[in-house]
C-alpha positions as CSV (number, residue, x, y, z in Angstrom):
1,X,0.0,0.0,0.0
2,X,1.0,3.7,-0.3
3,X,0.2,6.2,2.0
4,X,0.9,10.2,0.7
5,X,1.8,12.4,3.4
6,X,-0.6,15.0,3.1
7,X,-1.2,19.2,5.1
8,X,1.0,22.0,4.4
9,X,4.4,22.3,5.8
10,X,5.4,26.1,5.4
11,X,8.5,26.2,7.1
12,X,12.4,26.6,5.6
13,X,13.0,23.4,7.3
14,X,10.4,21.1,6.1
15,X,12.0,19.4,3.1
16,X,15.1,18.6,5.2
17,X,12.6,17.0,7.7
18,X,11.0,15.2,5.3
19,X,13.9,14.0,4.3
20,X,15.3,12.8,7.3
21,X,11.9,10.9,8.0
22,X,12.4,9.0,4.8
23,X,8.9,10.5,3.3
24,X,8.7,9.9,-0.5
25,X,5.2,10.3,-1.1
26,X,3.2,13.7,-0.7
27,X,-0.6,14.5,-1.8
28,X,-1.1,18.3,-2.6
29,X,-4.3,20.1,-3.1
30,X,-4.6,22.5,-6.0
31,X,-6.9,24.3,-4.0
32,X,-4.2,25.3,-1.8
33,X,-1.5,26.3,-4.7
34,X,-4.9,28.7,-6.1
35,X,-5.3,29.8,-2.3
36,X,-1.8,30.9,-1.5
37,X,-1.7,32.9,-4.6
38,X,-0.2,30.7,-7.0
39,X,3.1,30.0,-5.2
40,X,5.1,27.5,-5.5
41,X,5.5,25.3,-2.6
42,X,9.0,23.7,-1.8
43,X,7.4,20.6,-0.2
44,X,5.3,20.2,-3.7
45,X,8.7,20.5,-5.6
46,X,10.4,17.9,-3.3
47,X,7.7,15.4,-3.8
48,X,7.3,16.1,-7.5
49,X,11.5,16.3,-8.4
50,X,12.8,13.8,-5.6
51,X,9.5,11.4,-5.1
52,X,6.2,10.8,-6.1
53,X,3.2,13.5,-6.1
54,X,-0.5,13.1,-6.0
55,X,-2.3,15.7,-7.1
56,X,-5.7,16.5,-5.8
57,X,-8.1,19.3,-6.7
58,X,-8.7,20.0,-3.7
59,X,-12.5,20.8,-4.9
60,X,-13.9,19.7,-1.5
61,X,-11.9,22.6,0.0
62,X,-13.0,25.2,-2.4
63,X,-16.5,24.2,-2.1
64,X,-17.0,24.4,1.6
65,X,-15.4,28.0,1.4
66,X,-18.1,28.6,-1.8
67,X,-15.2,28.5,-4.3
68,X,-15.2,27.1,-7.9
69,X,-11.9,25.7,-9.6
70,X,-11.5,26.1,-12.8
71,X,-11.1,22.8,-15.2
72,X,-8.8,25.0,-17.5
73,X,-6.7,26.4,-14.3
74,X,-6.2,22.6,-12.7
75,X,-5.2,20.8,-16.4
76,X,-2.7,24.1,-17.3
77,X,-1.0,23.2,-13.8
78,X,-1.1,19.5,-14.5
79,X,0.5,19.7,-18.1
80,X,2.7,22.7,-16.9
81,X,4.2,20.2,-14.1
82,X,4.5,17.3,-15.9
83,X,2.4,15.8,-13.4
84,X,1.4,11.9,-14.2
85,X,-0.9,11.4,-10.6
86,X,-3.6,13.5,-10.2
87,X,-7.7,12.6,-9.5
88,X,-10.4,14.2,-11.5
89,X,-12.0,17.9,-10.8
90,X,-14.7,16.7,-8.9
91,X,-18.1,18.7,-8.7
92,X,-19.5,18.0,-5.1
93,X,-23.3,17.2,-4.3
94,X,-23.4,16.5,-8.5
95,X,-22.3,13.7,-9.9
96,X,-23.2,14.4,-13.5
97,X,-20.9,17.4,-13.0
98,X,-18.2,15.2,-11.9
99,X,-19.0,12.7,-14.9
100,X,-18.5,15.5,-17.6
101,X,-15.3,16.8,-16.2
102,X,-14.0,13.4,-16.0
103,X,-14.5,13.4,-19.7
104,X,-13.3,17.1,-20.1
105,X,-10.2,16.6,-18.9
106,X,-9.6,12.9,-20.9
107,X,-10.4,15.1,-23.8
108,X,-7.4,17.1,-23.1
109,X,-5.0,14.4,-23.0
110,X,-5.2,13.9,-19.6
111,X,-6.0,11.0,-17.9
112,X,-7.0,11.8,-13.9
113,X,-8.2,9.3,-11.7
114,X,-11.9,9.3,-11.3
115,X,-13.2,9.7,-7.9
116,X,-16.7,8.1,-6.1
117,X,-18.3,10.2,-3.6
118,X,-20.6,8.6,-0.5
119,X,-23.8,9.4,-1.9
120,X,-23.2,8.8,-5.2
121,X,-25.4,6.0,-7.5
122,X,-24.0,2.4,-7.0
123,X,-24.1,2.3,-11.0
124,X,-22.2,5.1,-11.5
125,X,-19.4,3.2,-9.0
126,X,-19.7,0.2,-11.3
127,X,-19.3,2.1,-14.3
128,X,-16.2,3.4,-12.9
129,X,-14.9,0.1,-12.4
130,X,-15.6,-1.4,-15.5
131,X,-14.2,1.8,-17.7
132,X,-10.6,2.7,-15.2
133,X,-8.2,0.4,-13.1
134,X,-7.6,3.1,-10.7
135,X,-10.5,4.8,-8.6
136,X,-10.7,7.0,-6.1
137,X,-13.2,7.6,-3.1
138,X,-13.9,10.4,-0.9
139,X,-15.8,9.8,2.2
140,X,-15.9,12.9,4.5
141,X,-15.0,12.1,8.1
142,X,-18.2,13.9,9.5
143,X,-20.3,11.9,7.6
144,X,-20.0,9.7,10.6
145,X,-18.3,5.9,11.2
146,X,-21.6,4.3,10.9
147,X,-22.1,5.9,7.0
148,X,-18.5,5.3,6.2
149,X,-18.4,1.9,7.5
150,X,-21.2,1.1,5.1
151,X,-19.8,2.8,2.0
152,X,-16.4,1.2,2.0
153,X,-18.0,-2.3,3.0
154,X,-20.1,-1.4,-0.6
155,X,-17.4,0.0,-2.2
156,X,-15.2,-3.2,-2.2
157,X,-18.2,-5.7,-2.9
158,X,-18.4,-3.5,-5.9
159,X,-14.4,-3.7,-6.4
160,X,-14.5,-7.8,-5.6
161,X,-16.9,-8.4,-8.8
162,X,-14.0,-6.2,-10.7
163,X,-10.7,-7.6,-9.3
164,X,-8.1,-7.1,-9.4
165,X,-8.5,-2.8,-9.1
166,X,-6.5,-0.2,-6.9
167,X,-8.6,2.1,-5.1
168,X,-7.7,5.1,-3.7
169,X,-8.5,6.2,-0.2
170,X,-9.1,9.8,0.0
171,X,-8.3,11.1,3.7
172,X,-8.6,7.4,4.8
173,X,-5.6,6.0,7.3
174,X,-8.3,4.3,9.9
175,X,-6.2,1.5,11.0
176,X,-9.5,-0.9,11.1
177,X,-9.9,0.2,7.1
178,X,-6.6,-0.1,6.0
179,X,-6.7,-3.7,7.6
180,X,-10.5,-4.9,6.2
181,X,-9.7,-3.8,2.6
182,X,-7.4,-3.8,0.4
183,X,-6.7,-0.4,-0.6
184,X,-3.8,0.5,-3.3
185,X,-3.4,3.8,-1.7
186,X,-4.4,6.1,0.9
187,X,-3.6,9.6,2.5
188,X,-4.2,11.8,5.3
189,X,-2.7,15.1,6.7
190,X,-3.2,13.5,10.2
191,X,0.6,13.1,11.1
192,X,0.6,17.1,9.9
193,X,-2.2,18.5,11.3
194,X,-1.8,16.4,15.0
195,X,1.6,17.9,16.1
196,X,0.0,21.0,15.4
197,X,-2.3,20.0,18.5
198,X,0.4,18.5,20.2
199,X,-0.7,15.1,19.4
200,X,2.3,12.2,19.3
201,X,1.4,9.1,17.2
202,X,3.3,5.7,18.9
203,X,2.8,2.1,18.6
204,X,0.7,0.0,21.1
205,X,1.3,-3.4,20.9
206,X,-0.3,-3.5,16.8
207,X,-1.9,-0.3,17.3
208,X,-1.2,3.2,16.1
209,X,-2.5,5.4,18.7
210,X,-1.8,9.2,19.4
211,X,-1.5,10.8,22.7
212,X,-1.2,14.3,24.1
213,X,2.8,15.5,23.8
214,X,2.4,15.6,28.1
215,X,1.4,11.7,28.6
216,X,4.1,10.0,30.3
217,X,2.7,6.6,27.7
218,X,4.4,8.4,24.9
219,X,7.8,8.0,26.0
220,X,8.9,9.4,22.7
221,X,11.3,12.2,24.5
222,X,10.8,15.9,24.9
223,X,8.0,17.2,22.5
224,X,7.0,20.7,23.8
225,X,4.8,22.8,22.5
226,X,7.2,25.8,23.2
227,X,10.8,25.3,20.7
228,X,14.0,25.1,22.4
229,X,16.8,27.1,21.9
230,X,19.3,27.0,18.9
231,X,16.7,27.1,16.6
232,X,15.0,23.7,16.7
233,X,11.5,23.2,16.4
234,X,9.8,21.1,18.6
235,X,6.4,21.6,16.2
236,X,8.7,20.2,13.7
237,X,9.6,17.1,16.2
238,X,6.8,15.9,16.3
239,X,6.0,16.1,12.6
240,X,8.6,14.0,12.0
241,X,7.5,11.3,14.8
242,X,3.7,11.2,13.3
243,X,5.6,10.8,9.7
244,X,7.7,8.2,10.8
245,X,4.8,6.2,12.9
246,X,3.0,6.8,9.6
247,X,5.9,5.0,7.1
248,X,5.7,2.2,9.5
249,X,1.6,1.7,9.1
250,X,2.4,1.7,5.3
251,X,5.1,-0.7,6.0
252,X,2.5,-2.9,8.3
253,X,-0.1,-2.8,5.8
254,X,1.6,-3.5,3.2
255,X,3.0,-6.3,4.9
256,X,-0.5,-7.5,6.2
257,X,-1.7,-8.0,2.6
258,X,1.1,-9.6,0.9
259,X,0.9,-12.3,3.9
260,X,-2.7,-12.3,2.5
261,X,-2.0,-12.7,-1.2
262,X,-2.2,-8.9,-2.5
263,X,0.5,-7.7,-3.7
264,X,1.2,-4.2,-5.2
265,X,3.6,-3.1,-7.4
């Protein structure tokens, strides 16, 4: 499995860091390029130069802000980059909007993954199945475990009548998922986004679990919310402990289903 280390990292010292953790694999939204004013992020260019990128369009984003992307902006960026991983320009709450730009952008040469929402028609899924080997799906965490549990135990009923496909995981890095099905690849700017709250990802037992940077049960050394002197961050610590617990659940996974017969390349 592949898991791309997703959230912004604006700092001087973040491709170093990422670096040092060993991360290869980075998803970055388009949204946030359009956001920022159309900068250039370094972490981007690290991932897209020295590793692999995945591009989302980070429509979800826009649309909860009341922002449109533009299908001409998002496929100049993706030619312009030489980008070869990037999911469709999805339309939210309108799947035949998503359907036409799916075809949109295959009529410009490109060819982006297509992406299944929750809520979407089960035949539209199975179209998608039967046309691409690669398919995306985008559950959004406050839909609730109960409706996510039930649209990923669909989703790969769907995917078993179609196998052998890869499926994507948008924002998906639930341990119990990652271990029920047999996702290709997943993200999630959870090892990002949790130092900033001074959350510490460690192992228990077969577990990834996070804890508060205070609890003793961490025992992952000194990760105060306050940096120390000499200019180390301690923010930037415990990025790079979430990372690094996060390589090793890609590692475990990946493990997991090989010992089970699926095997990626």
């Amino acid at each position: 499995m592949k898991l791309y280390i997703a959230g912004q990292l604006r700092i001087k010292t973040a491709v170093d860091a990422l670096r040092e953790t060993g991360s290869r694999r980075g998803l970055y939204s388009f949204w946030d390029y359009l956001r920022d004013g159309c900068s250039m992020d370094p972490v981007f260019e690290y991932y897209r130069d020295e590793g692999e990128v995945f591009l989302d369009s980070g429509a979800f984003s826009a649309y909860t802000l009341g922002a449109e992307i533009s299908i001409k902006e998002y496929a100049r960026f993706i030619f312009r980059e030489g980008l070869s991983l990037y999911s469709n320009l999805d339309v939210i709450r309108d799947e035949e909007g998503t359907r036409v730009n799916q075809k949109v952008m295959e009529h410009m040469g490109l060819s982006p993954i297509p992406v299944f929402h929750l809520g979407e028609t089960w035949g539209y899924f199975r179209e998608l199945l039967e046309r691409y080997d690669y398919v995306s799906l985008g559950v959004a965490g406050t839909q609730g475990e109960r409706r996510c549990d039930e649209f990923l135990k669909r989703c790969f009923r769907e995917v078993a009548k179609a196998w052998p496909k890869r499926i994507h995981g948008f924002g998906i890095t639930t341990q119990k998922y990652l271990e029920r099905y047999p996702f290709y690849s997943t993200d999630s700017a959870s090892a990002i986004t949790a130092a900033g709250w001074g959350r510490i990802y460690f192992w228990k037992g077969k577990r990834l679990v996070s804890g508060d940077y205070k609890d003793p049960e961490v025992g992952a050394g000194n990760f105060s919310m306050v940096d120390r002197e000499e200019g180390k961050s301690e923010h930037m610590e415990r990025r790079k402990n979430n990372i690094r617990r996060h390589l090793e659940l890609e590692e475990y996974i990946t493990r997991l289903w090989e010992k089970r017969g699926v095997s990626w390349d």
